[in-house]
C-alpha positions as CSV (number, residue, x, y, z in Angstrom):
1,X,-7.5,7.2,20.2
2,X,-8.2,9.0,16.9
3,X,-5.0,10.2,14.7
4,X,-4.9,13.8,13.9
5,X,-5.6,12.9,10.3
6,X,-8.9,11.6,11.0
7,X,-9.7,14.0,13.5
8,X,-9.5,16.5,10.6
9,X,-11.4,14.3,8.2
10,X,-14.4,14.4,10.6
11,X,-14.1,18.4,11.0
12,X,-14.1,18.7,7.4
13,X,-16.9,16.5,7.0
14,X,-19.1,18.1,10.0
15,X,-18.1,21.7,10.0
16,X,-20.6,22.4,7.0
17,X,-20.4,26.3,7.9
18,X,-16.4,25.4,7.4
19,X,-15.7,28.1,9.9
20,X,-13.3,25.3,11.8
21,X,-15.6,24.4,15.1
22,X,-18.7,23.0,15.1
23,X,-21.5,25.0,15.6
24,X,-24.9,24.0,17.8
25,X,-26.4,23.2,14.5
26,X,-23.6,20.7,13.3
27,X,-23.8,18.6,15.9
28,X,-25.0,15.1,14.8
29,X,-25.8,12.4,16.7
30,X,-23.9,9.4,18.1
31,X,-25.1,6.7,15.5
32,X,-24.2,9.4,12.4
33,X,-20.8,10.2,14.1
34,X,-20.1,6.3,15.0
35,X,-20.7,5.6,11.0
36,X,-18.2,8.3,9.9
37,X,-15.6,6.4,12.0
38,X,-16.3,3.4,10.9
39,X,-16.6,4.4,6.9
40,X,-13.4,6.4,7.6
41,X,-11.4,3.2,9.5
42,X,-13.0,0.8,6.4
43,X,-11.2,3.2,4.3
44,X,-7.9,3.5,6.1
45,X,-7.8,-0.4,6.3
46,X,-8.8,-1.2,1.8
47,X,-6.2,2.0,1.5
48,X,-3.4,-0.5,3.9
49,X,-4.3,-3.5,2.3
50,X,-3.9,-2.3,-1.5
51,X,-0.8,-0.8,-0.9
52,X,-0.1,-4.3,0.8
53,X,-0.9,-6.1,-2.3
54,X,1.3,-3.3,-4.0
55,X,3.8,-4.4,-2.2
56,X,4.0,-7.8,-2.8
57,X,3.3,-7.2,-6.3
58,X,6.3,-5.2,-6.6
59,X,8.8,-7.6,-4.6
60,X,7.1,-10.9,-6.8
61,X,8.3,-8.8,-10.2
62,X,11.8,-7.9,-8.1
63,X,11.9,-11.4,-8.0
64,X,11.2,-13.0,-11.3
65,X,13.3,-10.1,-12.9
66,X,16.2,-11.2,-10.4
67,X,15.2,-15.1,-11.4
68,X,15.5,-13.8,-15.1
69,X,18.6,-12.4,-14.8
70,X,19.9,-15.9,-13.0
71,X,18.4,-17.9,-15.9
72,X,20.7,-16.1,-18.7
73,X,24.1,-16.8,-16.8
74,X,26.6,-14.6,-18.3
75,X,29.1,-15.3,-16.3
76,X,32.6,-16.9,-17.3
77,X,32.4,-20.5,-17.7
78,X,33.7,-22.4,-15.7
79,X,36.4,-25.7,-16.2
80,X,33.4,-28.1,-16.0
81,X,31.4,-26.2,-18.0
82,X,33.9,-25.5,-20.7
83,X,34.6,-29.3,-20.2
84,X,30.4,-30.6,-20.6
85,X,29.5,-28.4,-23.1
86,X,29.9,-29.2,-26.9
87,X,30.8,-25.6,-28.2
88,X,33.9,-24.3,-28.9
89,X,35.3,-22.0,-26.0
C-alpha cells in the first residue's frame, strides 16, 4: 500500500502538464513507474536512517553531558569524604 505522501510525489513527478491527472500522454510504463517507487522508498529509508543516526547522536551527547555533570560532584560532602580527604572543610 502506497502512503498519501508518495502517491503525491509520483503525481508531481508524472503529471508533467501539472493539471493534477495524468493525461494519455503521461502515462509511462511499468519498468519507469517501478523505478520511481523504488528511488522514492531508497529515499524514504537514507531520510529514516539519518535521522536515526541523529538520534543516537543526540542521546550519546545527552549522555556524556549528563556523565560530565556526574564527574564534577558538587554536591555536599559527605562524613567519609570530609573524613578521606586532606582539605580543610
Amino acid at each position: 500500500e502506497l502512503s498519501d505522501s508518495r502517491v503525491k510525489k509520483l503525481m508531481k513527478d508524472f503529471d508533467t502538464s501539472g493539471d493534477g491527472a495524468l493525461q494519455l500522454d503521461e502515462f509511462v510504463g511499468v519498468d519507469q513507474f517501478r523505478n520511481k517507487l523504488e528511488a522514492l522508498a531508497r529515499e524514504e529509508r537514507d531520510a529514516a536512517a539519518a535521522a536515526k543516526k541523529a538520534a543516537l547522536l543526540e542521546a550519546e551527547q545527552a549522555a556524556l553531558a549528563e556523565a560530565r555533570l556526574e564527574f564534577l560532584n558538587e554536591s555536599e560532602p559527605t562524613t567519609t569524604d570530609k573524613l578521606v580527604s586532606v582539605l580543610p572543610y
